[in-house]
C-alpha positions, 0 to 999 in steps of 0.5 A: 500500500503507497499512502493511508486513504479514508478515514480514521474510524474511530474519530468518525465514531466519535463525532457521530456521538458527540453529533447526536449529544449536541441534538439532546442538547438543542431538545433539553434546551427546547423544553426549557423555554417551552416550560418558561413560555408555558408557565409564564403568568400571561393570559389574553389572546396574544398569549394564546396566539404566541403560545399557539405559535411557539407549540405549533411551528417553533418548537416543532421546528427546533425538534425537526433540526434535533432529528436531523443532527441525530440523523447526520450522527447515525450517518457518521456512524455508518460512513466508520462501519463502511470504511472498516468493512471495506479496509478489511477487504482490500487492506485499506485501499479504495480511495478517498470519500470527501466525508468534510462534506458529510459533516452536519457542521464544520470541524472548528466547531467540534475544537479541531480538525477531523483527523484520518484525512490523507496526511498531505501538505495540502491538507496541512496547509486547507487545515492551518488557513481553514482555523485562521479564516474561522478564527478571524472571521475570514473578509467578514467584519462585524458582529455575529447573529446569535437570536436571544442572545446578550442584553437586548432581548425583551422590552424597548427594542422593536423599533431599534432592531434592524433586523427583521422577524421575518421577510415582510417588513416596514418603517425605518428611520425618520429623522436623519441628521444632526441637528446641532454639531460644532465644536462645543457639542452636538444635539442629534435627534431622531424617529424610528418605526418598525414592523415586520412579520413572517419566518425564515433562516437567515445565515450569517457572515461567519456561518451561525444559521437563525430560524425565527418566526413571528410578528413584531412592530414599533415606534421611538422617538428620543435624543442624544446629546453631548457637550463638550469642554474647552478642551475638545473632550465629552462633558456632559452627554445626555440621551432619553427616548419614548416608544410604543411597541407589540410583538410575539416572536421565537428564535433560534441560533446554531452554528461555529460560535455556539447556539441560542434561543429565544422566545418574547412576547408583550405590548406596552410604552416604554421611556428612559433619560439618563444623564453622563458626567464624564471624568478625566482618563475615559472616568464616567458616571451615569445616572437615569430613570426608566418606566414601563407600562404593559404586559411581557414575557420573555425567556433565552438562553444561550452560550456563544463566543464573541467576536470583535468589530474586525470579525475576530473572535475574542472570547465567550458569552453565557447566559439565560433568563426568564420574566412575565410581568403585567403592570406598570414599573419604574427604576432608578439606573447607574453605570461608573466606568473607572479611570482608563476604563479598566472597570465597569459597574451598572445596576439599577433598582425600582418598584412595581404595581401588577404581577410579574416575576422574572431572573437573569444571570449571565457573564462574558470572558473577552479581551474586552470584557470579564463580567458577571451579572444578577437581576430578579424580580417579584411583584403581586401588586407591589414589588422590587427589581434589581439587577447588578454588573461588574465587569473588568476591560482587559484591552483597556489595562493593556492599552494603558501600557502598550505603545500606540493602539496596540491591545490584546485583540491585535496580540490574538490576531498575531497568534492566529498568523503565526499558528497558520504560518506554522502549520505552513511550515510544518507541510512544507517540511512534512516528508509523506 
């Protein structure tokens, strides 16, 4: 025999298990948000409408692509017993399957490359600039699409979300331009609607597919404004808006930065203002004031890595909540960010008048947060909200020290080019 062609069984055998794990995890998660959205103290006919929709088309969907994770497991499987089989036959010749293609999901995904591939340096090299290009996003620039995922899942974010529920969508901007900008400040007002409805999948630039499905429409008006020193740098800034909103919608996210879902309902008016004073060395302190008045109820759950503006990942987020409440409810707000910006405090604390219940916990490790975060809630008829943050900005500290912008982004980005100038290395000296 000249060279090792097919796969390494095992390892194939071993995907396929952990293929089949990721499909009971996508199930369990399923539940869990089903049990929240079930027992969540909303009644009315958009409750029933939403709970209609998340049992009849939603769930069922998120079990469909369970069954058909465990269908490619089983596949996998199968591919290792033919190989063995006809290994045993002809003493491993045969040629090669392109069994990458078969995979249900792209081997970054799974921590590394599927190993048993023919050893060549052409493969050595696909593999080292295949990692790389994951790693740093590729041409593609942005933030990724995890449905549910992070702070702005909930109440007062329909008019602002950009991205449509589904593919029939109206509104937009309404007042562009600001209207006060010289070099004592600015004065930026603006008007948002939006609405859109329906269902679909949607993939993002670096590969995570979204399903969602459901009705959403919305529309804000507000401000934001700044006022600079003598010396060029921000002041004072301030910034409020009002908004009216209704939507029923579900969601959920899978790909090579991780997975999420998501499932919210609600109808209400909404408004805040805050005021910022800002210090010396990036110092701020902001405090504000926040009211809501209607009815919601939100669940998610999810577990991703975070990527930078430049597409490159830079760590991890987790986290998970469920909430309903009906009623009106005020809080008071605050966010102190430290000399240089190394660290980080928001939290807010207030009342309520109706019935609701609701926790959250969550976190992040990045280079450019170390955050951990609480916020609960009771009320029959009367009752508190609080939630609580701290967080800890690495890529400032290291910014504080390092000459020029240079921070640990750009240090992880370096890695990554010399972990694929290594693997280059190695193909090129590989002697098989």
């Amino acid at each position: 025999m000249t060279g090792f062609y097919g796969a390494d069984t095992d390892q194939l055998r071993q995907h396929g298990t952990a293929t089949r794990q990721g499909a009971e995890a996508l199930i369990e998660l399923t539940e869990r948000v089903s049990a929240v959205i079930d027992a969540a103290a909303w009644v009315g006919t958009d409750a029933d409408a939403f709970r209609a929709e998340w049992n009849g088309t939603l769930k069922p969907g998120l079990h469909t692509q369970a069954e058909t994770l465990r269908g490619k497991g089983d596949q996998l499987d199968q591919h290792a017993e033919e190989q063995d089989q006809a290994s045993a036959g002809d003493g491993g010749g045969g040629g090669h399957r392109d069994l990458i293609g078969d995979l249900p999901v792209q081997p970054p995904l799974i921590g590394g490359p599927l190993i048993g591939l023919p050893l060549t340096p052409d493969v050595i090299r696909g593999l080292a600039d295949g990692l790389d290009d994951w790693f740093t996003g590729g041409d593609a620039e942005g933030d990724h699409q995890m449905y549910g995922s992070g702070e702005d899942f909930g109440e007062g974010q329909v008019a602002a979300d950009g991205r449509p529920i589904g593919q029939s969508e109206a509104g937009g901007s309404h007042w562009e331009g600001r209207e006060i900008d010289n070099e004592r400040g600015y004065f930026d007002g603006y008007a948002e609607t939006r609405a859109s409805a329906g269902a679909h999948v949607t993939q993002d630039q670096y590969g995570n597919h979204t399903a969602s499905a459901g009705a959403r429409a919305g529309a804000e008006i507000g401000f934001d404004e700044t006022v600079h020193g003598t010396d060029g740098q921000p002041l004072i800034s301030a910034e409020g808006r009002l908004g009216a909103e209704a939507y029923a919608e579900g969601g959920a996210s899978f790909g090579p930065d991780g997975a999420s879902a998501g499932a919210r309902a609600g109808t209400g008016v909404y408004g805040d203002l805050s005021n910022t004073v800002h210090g010396p060395m990036g110092s701020s302190y902001e405090i504000g004031v926040e009211g809501y008045a209607g009815a919601h109820a939100e669940a998610n759950a999810y577990a991703n890595l975070t990527r930078n503006e430049d597409g490159q990942i830079n760590g991890a987020e987790w986290g998970a909540g469920a909430e309903a409440f009906a009623g009106a409810e005020g809080a008071a707000t605050f966010e102190r960010t430290s000399p240089g910006g190394w660290f980080s405090s928001e939290g807010s604390a207030g009342g309520q008048a109706g019935f609701g219940a609701g926790a959250s916990t969550g976190g992040s490790f990045s280079a450019d947060e170390i955050s951990f975060g609480l916020g609960g809630e009771f009320a029959v008829y009367g009752g508190g909200t609080g939630n609580l943050s701290l967080a800890i900005h690495p890529n400032a500290i290291v910014d504080s020290f390092t000459p020029g912008d240079y921070d640990i982004d750009d240090a992880l980005g370096d890695a990554s080019g010399a972990a694929r100038d290594a693997g280059h290395w190695v193909a090129d000296k590989w002697p098989f």
